[in-house]
C-alpha positions, -999 to +999 in steps of 0.1 A: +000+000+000+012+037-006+019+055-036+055+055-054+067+082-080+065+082-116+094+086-140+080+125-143+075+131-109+106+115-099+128+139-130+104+172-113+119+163-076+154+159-092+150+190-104+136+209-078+102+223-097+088+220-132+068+245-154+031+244-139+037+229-109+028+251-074+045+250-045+019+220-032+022+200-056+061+202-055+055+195-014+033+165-020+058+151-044+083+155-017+067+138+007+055+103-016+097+104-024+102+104+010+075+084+027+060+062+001+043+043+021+016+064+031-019+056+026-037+080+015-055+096+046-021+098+059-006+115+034-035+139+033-028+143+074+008+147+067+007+172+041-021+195+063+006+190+096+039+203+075+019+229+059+004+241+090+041+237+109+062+256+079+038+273+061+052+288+029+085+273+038+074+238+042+089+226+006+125+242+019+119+223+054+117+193+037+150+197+013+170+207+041+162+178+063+145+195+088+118+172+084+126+138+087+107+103+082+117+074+093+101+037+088+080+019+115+068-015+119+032-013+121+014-018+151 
């Protein structure tokens, strides 16, 4: 379960944006690179929490590590 990037949305986080793409979709990108395992309320919940946290600087929170993820074993 969880979602994975596609060749295009992997090449658009490489490169750090593409043409048409906001700020939210660039942070939602980031997080499914960096947590794919999400389901989809959770990445929902997480995308609301960092945006709420960072604001307008959430996309640069997550480049520069000061978000991190880490794996867990379900419980």
């Amino acid at each position: 379960m969880g979602y994975v990037l596609a060749d295009k949305g992997k090449t658009i986080v490489r490169k750090g944006g593409a043409d048409g793409q906001s700020d939210d979709d660039l942070l939602l990108l980031e997080i499914v690179k960096r947590a794919p395992a999400l389901s989809k309320e959770d990445l929902q919940s997480c995308f609301v929490a960092i945006r709420m946290e960072y604001g307008t600087d959430a996309l640069d929170a997550i480049r520069s590590n000061h978000i991190h993820f880490e794996e867990r074993k379900p419980q």
